[in-house]
N, C-alpha and C positions, 0 to 999 in steps of 0.2 A: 236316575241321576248319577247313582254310581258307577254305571258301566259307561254311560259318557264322560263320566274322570278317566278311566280308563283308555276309552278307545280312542275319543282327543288329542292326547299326547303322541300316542301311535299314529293315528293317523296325520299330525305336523310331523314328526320326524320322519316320515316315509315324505314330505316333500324338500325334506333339508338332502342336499347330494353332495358328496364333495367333489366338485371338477379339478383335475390337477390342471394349471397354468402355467406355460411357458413364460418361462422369467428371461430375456437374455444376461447374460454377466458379462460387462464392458472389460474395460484392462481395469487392474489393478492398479492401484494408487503406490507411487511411488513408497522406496522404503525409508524416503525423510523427507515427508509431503510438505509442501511449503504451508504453514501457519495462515491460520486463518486470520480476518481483524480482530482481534478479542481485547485491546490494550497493548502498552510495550512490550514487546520484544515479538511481536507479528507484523504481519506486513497488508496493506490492500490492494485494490486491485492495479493501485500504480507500482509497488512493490512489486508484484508480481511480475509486471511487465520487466520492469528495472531488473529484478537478479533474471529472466529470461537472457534478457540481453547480457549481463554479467559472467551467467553460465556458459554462452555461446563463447564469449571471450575469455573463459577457465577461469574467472575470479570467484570470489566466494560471496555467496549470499547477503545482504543489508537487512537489517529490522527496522521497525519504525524505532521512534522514540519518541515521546510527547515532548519532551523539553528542546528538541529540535524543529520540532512542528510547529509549538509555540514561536519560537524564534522566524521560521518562515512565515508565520500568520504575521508576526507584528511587523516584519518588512513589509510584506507584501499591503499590510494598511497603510503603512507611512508611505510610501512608494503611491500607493492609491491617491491617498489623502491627500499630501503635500504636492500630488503630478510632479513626481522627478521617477526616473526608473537608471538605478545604479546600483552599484555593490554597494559604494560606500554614502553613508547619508548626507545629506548639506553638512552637516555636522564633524562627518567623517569617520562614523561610526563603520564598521565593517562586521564581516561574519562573524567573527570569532568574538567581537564582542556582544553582538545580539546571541549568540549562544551560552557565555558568561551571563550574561543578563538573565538568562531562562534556569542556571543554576546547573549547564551541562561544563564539565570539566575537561575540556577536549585537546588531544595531542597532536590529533589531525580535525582540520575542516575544511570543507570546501563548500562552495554554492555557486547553481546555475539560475540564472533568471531569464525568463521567456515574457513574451506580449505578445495577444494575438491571436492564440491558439485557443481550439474551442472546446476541448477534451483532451485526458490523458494521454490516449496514444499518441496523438497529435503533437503534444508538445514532447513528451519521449522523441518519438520520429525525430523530430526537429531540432532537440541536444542530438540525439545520435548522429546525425548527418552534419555537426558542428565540432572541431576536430577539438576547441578546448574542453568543450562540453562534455563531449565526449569523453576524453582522458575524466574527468571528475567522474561522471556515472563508473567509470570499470577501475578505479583508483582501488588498488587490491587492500590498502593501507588503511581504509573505512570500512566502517561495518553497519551503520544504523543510517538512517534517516527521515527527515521529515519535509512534507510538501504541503504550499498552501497556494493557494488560488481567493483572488479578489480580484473579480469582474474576468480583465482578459489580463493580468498580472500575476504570471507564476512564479513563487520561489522554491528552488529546490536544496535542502543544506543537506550534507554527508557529514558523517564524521566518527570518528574513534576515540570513545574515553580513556584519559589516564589512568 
């Protein structure tokens, strides 16, 4: 019994082998990788797209923000809700006050509103190819923002805190 303690072990290690395996190594990751979604002050996969395009046009980066995102969520239900699709509400409420509302303090904003569109890129595309829309996505003067979607209603707000 004892020499089979013995020769057991020996004879499983004699079928452990180590193969070396070809790993390939892709490029390297940028040296100021864009932010993953983890909360404020990262970006998703529309961010992404957004400072792509930003970058192309030498502006600088955008983050998300929740209290901007809040503020496009709640357009974009009232807007749902009520069937009207505008900046400003029946009421007359505009961007800058639905961002006051969310408790963002803001020195610049701006918002794009889209219908229609079935996905991110899609509606990106679609400000891009839209010349006011456009100006707001690459506004070098904003730094954050937030996007909501309800049903085929998108809003998009920018903006830069005081």
């Amino acid at each position: 019994m004892r020499l089979l303690a013995l020769i057991l072990p020996l004879a499983l290690s004699a079928c452990i082998a180590v193969v070396p395996v070809y790993v390939p190594i892709g490029p390297q990751p940028p040296d100021n990788p864009v932010p993953l979604l983890s909360g404020p002050g990262a970006v998703d996969s529309f961010g992404r797209r957004l400072n792509t395009e930003r970058a192309r046009a030498g502006t600088g980066p955008v983050v998300r923000n929740p209290m901007l995102e809040a503020a496009a969520m709640a357009h974009a239900r009232d807007m749902a809700g009520r069937g009207y699709f505008a900046h400003r509400s029946p009421e007359g409420r505009g961007v800058g006050d639905r961002a006051r509302a969310q408790g963002y303090v803001w020195c610049q904003i701006a918002e794009n509103l889209a219908q229609g569109q079935t996905g991110e890129a899609q509606v990106l595309a679609d400000w891009m190819a839209s010349t006011g829309h456009r100006r707001n996505n690459l506004r070098s003067n904003v730094d954050e923002y937030g996007l909501a979607r309800v049903g085929e209603t998108w809003v998009l707000v920018l903006g830069r805190r005081c």
